[in-house]
C-alpha positions in Angstrom: -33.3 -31.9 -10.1 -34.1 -31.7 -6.8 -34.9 -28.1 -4.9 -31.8 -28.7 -2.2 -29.0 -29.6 -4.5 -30.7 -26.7 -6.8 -30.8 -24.2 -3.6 -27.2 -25.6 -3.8 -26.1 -25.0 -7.0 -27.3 -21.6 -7.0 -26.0 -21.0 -3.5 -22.5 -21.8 -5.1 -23.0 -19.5 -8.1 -24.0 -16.7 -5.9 -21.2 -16.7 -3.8 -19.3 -16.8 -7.1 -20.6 -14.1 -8.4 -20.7 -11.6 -5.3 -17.4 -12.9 -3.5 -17.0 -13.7 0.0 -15.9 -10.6 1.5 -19.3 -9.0 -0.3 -21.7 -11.7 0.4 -23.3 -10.8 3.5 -24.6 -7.0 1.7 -25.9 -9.3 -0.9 -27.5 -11.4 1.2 -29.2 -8.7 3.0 -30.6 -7.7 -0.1 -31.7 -11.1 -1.4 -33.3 -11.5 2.0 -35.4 -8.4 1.3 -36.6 -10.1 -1.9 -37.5 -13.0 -0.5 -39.5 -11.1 2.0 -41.0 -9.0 -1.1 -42.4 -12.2 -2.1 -43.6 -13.7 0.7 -45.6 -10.4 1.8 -47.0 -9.5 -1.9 -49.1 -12.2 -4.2 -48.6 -10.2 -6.8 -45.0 -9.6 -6.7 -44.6 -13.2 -6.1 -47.3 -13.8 -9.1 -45.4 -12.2 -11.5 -42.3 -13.7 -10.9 -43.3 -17.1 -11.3 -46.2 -17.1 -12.9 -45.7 -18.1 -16.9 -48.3 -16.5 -17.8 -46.4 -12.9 -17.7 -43.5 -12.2 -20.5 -39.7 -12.6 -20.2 -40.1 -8.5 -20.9 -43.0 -7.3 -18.0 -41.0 -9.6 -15.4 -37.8 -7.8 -16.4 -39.5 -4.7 -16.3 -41.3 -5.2 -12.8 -38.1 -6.4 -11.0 -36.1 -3.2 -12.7 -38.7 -1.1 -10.3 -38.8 -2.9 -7.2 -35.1 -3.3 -7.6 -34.7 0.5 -7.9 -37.3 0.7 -4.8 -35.2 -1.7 -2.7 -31.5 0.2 -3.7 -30.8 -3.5 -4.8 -27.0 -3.9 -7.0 -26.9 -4.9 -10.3 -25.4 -7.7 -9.9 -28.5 -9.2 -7.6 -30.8 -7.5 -10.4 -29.1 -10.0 -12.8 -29.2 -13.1 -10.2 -32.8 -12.5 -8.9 -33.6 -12.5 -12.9 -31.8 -15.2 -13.5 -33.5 -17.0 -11.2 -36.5 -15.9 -12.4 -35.9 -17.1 -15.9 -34.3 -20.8 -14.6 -37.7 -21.1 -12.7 -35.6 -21.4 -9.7 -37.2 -17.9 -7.9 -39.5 -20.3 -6.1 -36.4 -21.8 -3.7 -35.2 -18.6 -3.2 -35.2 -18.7 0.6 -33.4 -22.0 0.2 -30.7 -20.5 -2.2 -30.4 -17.8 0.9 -30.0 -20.6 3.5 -27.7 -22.6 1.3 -25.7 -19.6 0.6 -25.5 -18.6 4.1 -24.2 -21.7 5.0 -21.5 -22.2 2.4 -20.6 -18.4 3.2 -20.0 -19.4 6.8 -17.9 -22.5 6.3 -15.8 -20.3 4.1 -15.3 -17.7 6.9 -14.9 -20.5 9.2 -17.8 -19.0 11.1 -20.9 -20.5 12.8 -24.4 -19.8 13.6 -25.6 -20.2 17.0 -29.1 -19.5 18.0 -29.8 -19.7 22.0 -32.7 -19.9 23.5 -33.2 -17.9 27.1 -35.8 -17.3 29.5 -34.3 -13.9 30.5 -31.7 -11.5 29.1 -27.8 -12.7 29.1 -25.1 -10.2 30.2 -22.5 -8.9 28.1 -20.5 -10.6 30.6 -22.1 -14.3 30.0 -22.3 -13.8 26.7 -18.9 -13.2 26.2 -18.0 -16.7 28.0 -20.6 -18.4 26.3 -19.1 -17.2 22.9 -15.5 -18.3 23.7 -17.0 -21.7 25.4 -18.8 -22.3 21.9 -15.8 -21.2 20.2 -13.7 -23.7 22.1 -16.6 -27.0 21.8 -16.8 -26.2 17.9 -13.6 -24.9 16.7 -15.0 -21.4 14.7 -15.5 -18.1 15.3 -19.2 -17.6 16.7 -22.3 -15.4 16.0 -24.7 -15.8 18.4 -28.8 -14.3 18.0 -30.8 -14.3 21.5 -33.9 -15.3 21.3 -36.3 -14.8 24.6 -38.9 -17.7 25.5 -40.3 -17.6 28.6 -41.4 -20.3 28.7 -37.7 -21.8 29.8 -37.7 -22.4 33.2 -34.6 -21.7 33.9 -31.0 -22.4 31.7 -30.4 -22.3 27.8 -31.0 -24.1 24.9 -28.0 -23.5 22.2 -28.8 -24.1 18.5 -25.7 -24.6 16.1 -26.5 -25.8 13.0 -28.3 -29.0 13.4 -26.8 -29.9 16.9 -28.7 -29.0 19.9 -27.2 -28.9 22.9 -29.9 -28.7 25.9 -29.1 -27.4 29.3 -32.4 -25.9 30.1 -34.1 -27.2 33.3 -36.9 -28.7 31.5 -34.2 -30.7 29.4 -32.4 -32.0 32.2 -35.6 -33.0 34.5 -36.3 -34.9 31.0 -32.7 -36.6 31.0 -33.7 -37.7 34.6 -36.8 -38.8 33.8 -35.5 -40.8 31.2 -32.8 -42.6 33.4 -35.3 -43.5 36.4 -37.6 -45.2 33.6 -33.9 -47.2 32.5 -33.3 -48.3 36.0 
């Protein structure tokens, strides 16, 4: 099977298994997992490698779970994954699920790109202007890059939408080559 309709799968089964009011705690905590593994080889190692037992990989994820104040019930789903072989996509599971819990709460995520920081004032119109273009409820993370010269760039999902000086000298450019 492949990895994304796997990530899938599993994405579904979580939500299942936490609920939707519950699921962004239990994302939280799978995030710190996944960040677990990325930062330690051998936390990582002994979760996927075969080489350990069903028993020392139960065993090592009972302590780091107890070390992270993670539930039981991601105890059993990070173990689960563990045993399916599945551990490895974890951080797709996570995007997956994040997705499929947002379209549930009728929710997006928008990430927007600024060269300095936005008012409470303009964000609050840019949140009901998104709101209004996409039809859901908005979260919105700021992320600083200087290297904008001036305007935004505004991420939601896999639509961009680009009204950042550099983007619209591009536009320009583009329609003087046209004719």
């Amino acid at each position: 099977m492949k990895p994304v309709k796997e990530a899938k799968k599993y994405a579904k089964m979580f939500i299942g298994i936490v609920g939707i009011e519950e699921a962004p705690k239990a994302l939280a905590e799978l995030s710190l997992v996944d960040a677990l593994m990325a930062k330690s080889k051998e936390f990582r190692s002994l979760l996927v490698n075969p080489g350990f037992s069903a028993a020392e990989k139960e065993n090592g994820l009972k302590q780091v779970a107890a070390r992270l104040s993670l539930s039981d019930k991601m105890l059993r789903f990070v173990s689960h994954l563990t045993q399916t072989g599945v551990i490895t996509a974890l951080s797709d599971v996570i995007k997956a699920a994040t997705v499929l819990y947002m379209e549930k709460k009728k929710k997006a995520k928008a990430t927007v790109l600024t060269p300095v920081e936005i008012s409470a004032k303009h964000e609050e119109r840019l949140k009901a202007s998104l709101k209004k273009l996409i039809e859901k409820d908005v979260d919105i993370e700021f992320v600083m890059d200087p290297s904008l010269l001036g305007g935004i760039l505004v991420k939601v999902g896999s639509t961009m939408y680009d009204s950042s000086l550099k983007g619209q000298l591009r536009l320009l450019k583009d329609e003087l080559i046209k004719g």
